[in-house]
C-alpha positions in Angstrom: 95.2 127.8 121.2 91.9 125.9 121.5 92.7 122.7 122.4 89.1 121.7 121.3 90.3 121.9 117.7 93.1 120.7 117.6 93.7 117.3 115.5 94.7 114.3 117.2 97.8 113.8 116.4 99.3 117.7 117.0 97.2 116.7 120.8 99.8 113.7 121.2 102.6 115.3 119.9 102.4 118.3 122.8 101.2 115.7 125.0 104.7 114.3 124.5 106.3 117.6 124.3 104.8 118.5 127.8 106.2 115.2 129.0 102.6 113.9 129.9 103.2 111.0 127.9 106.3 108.6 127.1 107.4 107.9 123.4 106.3 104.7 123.6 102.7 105.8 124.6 102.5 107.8 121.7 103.9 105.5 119.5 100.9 103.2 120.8 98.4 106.2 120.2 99.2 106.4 116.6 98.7 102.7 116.4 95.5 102.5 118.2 94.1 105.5 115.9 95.3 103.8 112.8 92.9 101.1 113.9 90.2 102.8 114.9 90.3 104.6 111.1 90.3 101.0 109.5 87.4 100.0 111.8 85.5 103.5 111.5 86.4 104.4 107.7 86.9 101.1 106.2 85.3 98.3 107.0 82.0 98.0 104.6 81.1 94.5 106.6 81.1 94.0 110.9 81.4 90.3 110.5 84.8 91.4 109.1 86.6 92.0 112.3 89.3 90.0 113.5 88.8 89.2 117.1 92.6 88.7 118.0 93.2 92.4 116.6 90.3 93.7 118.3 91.2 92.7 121.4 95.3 93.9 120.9 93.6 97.4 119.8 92.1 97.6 123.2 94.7 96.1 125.3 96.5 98.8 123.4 94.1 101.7 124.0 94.2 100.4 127.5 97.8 100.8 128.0 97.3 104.5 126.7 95.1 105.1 129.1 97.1 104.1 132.2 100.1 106.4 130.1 97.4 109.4 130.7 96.8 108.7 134.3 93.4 108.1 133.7 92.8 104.5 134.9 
């Protein structure tokens, strides 16, 4: 298995299964994805972005980080 091609979500999910990350830190990496799809795929106008979400997205992404051990 490369791990290069794998999808992101299949990546959490043996993540998870490996124990290298809680539930709850996958939960917040679907969530955090989901945004980043609205920001990346969706939104036709930057003025557009809510500020308050924003800055909960990267709180969130944030939190997912310190679930990997990375900061």
């Amino acid at each position: 298995m490369n791990l290069e091609n794998l999808r992101l979500k299949k990546m959490m999910s043996i993540l998870e299964g490996f124990g290298i990350i809680t539930q709850p830190i996958h939960s917040l990496m679907g969530e955090v994805v989901t945004e980043r799809n609205k920001i990346v795929h969706e939104l036709r106008n930057p003025d557009e972005i809510n500020e308050e979400e924003a800055r909960k997205t990267i709180e969130k992404a944030i939190q997912c980080l310190k679930g990997l051990g990375v900061s």
